[in-house]
C-alpha positions as CSV (number, residue, x, y, z in Angstrom):
1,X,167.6,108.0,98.3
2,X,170.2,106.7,100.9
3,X,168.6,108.7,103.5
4,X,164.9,106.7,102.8
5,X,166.8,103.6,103.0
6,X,168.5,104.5,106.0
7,X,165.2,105.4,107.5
8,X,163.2,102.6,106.2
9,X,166.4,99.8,107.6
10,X,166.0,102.0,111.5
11,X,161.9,101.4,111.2
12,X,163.2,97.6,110.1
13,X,165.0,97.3,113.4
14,X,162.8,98.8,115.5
15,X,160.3,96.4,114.9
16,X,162.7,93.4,115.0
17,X,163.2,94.6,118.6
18,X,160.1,95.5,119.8
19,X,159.3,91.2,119.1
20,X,162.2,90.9,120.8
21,X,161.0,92.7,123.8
22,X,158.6,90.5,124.2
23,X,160.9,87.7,126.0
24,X,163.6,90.6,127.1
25,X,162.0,92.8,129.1
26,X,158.9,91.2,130.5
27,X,160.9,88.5,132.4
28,X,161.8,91.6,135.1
29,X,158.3,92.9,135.8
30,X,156.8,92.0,139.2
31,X,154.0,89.8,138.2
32,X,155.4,87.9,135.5
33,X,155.1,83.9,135.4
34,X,156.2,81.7,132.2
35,X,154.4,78.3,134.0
36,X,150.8,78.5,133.8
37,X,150.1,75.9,137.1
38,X,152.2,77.9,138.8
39,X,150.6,81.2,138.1
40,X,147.4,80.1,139.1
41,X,148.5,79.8,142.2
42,X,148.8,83.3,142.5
43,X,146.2,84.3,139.8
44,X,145.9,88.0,141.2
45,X,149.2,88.9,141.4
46,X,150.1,87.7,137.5
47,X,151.1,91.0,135.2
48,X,152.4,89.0,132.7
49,X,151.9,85.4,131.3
50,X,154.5,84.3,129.3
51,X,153.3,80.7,127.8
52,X,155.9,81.0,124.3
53,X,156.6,77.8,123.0
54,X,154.4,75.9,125.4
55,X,152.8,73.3,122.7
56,X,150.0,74.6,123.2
57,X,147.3,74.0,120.5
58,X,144.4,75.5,122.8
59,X,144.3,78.2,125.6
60,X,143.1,76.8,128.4
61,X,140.0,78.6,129.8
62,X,141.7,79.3,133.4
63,X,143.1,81.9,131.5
64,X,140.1,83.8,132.3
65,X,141.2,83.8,135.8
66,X,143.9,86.3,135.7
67,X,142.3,89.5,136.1
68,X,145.2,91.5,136.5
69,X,147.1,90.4,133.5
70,X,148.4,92.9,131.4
71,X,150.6,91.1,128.8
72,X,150.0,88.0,127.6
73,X,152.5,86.0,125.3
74,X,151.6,82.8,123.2
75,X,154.2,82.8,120.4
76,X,155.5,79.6,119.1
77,X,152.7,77.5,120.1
78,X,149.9,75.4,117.6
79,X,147.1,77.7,118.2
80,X,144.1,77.8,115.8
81,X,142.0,79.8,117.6
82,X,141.8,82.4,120.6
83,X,139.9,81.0,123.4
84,X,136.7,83.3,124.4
85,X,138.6,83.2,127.8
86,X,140.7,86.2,126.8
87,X,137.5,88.3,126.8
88,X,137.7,88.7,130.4
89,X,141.2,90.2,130.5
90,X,139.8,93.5,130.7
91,X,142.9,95.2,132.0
92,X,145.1,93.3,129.1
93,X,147.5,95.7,127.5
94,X,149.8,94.0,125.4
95,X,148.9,90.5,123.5
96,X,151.3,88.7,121.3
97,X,150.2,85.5,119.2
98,X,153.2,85.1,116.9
99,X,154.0,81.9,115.0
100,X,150.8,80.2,115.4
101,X,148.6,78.5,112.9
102,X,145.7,81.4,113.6
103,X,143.4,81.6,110.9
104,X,141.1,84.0,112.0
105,X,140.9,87.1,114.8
106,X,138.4,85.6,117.5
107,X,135.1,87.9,118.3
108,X,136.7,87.6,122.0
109,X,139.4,90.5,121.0
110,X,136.4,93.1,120.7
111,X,136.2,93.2,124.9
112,X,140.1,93.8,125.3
113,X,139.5,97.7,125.1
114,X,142.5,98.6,126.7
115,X,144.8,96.7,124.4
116,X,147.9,98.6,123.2
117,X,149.8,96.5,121.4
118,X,148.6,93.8,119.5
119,X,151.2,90.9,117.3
120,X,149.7,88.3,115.2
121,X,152.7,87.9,112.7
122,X,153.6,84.3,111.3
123,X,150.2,82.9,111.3
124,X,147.9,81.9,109.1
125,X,145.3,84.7,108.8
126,X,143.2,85.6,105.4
127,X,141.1,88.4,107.1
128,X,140.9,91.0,109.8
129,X,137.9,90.5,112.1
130,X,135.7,93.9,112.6
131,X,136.1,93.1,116.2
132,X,139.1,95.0,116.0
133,X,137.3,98.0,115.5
134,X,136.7,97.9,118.8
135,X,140.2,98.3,120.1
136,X,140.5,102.1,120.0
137,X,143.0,102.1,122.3
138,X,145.6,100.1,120.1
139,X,148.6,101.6,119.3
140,X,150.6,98.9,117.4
141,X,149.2,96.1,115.4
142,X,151.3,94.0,113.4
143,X,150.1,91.0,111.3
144,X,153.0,90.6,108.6
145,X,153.9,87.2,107.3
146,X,150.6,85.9,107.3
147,X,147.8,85.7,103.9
148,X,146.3,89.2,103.7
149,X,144.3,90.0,100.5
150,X,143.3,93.3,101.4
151,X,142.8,95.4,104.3
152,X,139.5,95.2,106.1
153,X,138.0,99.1,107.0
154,X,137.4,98.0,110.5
155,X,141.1,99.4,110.9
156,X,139.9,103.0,110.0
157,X,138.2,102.9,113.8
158,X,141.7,102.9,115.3
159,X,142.3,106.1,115.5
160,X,145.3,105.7,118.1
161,X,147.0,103.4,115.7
162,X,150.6,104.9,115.3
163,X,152.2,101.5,114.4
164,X,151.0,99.6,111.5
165,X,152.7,96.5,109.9
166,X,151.1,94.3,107.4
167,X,154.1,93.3,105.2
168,X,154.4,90.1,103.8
169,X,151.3,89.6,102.7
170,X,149.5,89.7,99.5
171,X,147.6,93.3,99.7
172,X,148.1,94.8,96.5
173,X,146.7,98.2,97.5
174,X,146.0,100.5,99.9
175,X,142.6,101.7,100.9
176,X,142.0,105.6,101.0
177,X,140.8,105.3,104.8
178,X,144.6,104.1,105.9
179,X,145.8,107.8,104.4
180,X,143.2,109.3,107.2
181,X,144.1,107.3,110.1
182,X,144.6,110.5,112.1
183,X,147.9,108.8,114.6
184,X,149.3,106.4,111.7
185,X,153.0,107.1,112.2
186,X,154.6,104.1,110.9
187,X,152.9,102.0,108.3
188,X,154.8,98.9,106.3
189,X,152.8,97.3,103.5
190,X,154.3,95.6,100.5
């Protein structure tokens, strides 16, 4: 019994510091910009946007303009929505949207096919769109502390998933599909 605890506290942590990540180790990548005016002034050499806690309660469209951009970060703003702007960040790879007031997953996510790594925790969300079936590529998706009934199948489609984390919410079961999720490594429900 200690041992699952011991297990289930590491799998706690490791999670805690992937967020963490996030503002860590992204500042020291070539590429990476936390001012938005000034990144468009050098639009196509931005790798990574980091916009947390900008106030934001809308993504600007310019967004669209960084074509290389490969992680985006909008924690801590007022979002509501995810702009159709992100559907142009083809070579997008990492996406965080933490602490938002997102109540839904925009259509726009379906064209980010080469999106890893996907955080929509402390937001506001009641469903998961079927636009993420379209990310086969993801490999981490974490939505916890948001207002989850149940789990939609479009997750059965990601069949790179190896990092799954909806705790916090209020799913009461698990679907049979999540047991067949062929890369499902990690998976933290309550």
């Amino acid at each position: 019994m200690k041992k699952i605890i011991t297990i289930l506290m590491l799998c706690f942590l490791s999670i805690a510091s992937m967020a963490q990540r996030h503002r860590n180790d992204f500042r020291y990548y070539d590429g990476y910009y936390n001012n938005i005016d000034i990144a468009l002034n050098h639009a196509s050499d931005v790798k990574v946007l980091d916009l947390n806690n900008q106030n934001m309660i809308q993504l600007p469209y310019t967004i669209s303009n960084f074509e290389n951009l490969e992680v985006l970060i909008l924690d801590g703003n007022q979002l509501t929505d995810i702009s159709y702007a992100i559907a142009n960040l083809s070579k997008l790879r990492v996406l965080s949207i933490r602490n938002n007031k997102l109540t839904d997953i925009s259509y726009a996510v379906a064209n980010l096919t080469n999106l890893q790594e996907l955080s929509l925790d402390d937001n506001q969300l009641t469903g998961i769109s079927y636009s993420v079936a379209n990310l086969t590529n993801l490999r981490t998706l974490s939505i916890r502390n948001n207002q989850l009934k149940d789990i939609s199948y479009a997750l059965a489609n990601l069949t790179n998933l190896r990092t799954l984390d909806l705790s916090n919410n209020g799913i009461s079961s698990t679907p049979y599909f999540i047991q067949q999720m062929p890369s499902l490594q990690l998976l933290y429900i309550n």
